[in-house]
C-alpha positions, 0 to 999 in steps of 0.5 A: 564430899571433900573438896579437892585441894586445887579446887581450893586453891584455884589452879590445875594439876599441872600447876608448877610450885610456883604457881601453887605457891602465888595461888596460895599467897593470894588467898592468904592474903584475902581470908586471912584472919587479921585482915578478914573481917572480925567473926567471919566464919566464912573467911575463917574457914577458907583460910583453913581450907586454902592452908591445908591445901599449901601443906599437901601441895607444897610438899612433893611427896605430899602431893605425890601420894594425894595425886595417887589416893585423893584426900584420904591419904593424909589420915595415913600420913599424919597418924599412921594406920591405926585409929581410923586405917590406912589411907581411909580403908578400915582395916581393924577387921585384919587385926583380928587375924594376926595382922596382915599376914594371918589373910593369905598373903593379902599382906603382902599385895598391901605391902608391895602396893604401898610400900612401892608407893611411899617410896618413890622420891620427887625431887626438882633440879633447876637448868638455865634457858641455854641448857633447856633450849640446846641440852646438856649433860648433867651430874647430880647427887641425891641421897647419896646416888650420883646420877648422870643424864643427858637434858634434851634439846627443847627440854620443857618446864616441868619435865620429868625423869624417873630413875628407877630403883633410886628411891627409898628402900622396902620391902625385901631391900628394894627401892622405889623410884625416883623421880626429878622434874626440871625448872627452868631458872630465869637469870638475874643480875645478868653481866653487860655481856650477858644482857648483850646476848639476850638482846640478840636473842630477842631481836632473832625472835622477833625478825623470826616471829617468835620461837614459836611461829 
């Protein structure tokens, strides 16, 4: 049996990019042929495994449609339905009636099951700690949508928003969804003044035992 790509690389499916990311360098950097040792197949292999791995995973949409079918959706991805089917289903039988539509309309469950699917677009907006923590009201433009949303107060790494209809267009001019997942941008190269209000921040936190006691 295939093994799972976050089995691979060691994390869990909740794994941020990032953390796809680190797990992924970190294999690399063990198995990877100039520093393995000369010949071993063993090291050869995980380094193909862990880089198959990062390729799907590193990828949203990639990763989107594996999370949905598992291992067998690439073989429809890279060489598209023929010579071996969609998404590990064989489906030459289907060709010998026309296609699709010479089955009763089967074509069209295929169509709209697959087609809502491979449309749904996942894309990350990065927010600072402030706007994650009070809230703010946002403007975005992706694909040529502006799309206005308020963030939450409390809003968490790695939550997600899905704007319906946002997606890429199918069949019959609809289009799938669209789903944005926020990252919390830690600053860097902060101001004098700047660095004053984090140190305020952390001196609350600890007279009041955290954020989280």
């Amino acid at each position: 049996m295939a093994k799972d790509y976050y089995e691979t690389l060691g994390i869990n499916r909740s794994a941020s990019a990032e953390e796809i990311k680190r797990a992924y360098r970190r294999l690399a950097l063990k198995y990877h042929p100039d520093r393995a040792s000369k010949g071993d197949k063993e090291a050869e292999q995980k380094f193909k495994e862990a880089s198959e791995a990062y390729q799907i995973l590193s990828d949203p949409q990639k990763k989107s449609q594996y999370d949905q079918y598992g291992r067998t959706f690439d073989q429809s991805a890279g060489a598209g339905a023929g010579a071996g089917g969609f998404g590990g289903f064989d489906f030459s039988d289907f060709q010998q009636g026309g296609g699709f539509g010479g089955f009763g309309g089967l074509g069209d469950i295929f169509e709209d099951f697959f087609g809502a699917s491979l449309s749904q677009i996942q894309a990350e907006i990065a927010i600072s700690p402030a706007q994650a923590v009070i809230g703010d009201k946002l403007s975005v433009k992706i694909n040529n949508d502006t799309l206005e949303f308020n963030i939450p107060a409390g809003t968490q790494e790695g939550s997600q928003f899905r704007f319906p209809g946002k997606g890429r267009a199918y069949k019959g001019g609809r289009r799938g969804d669209l789903i944005l997942t926020v990252r919390i941008d830690t600053p860097r190269n902060l101001s004098k003044e700047q660095k004053e209000l984090w140190e305020k921040l952390r001196d609350l936190d600890k007279k009041k035992r955290g954020w989280f006691g």
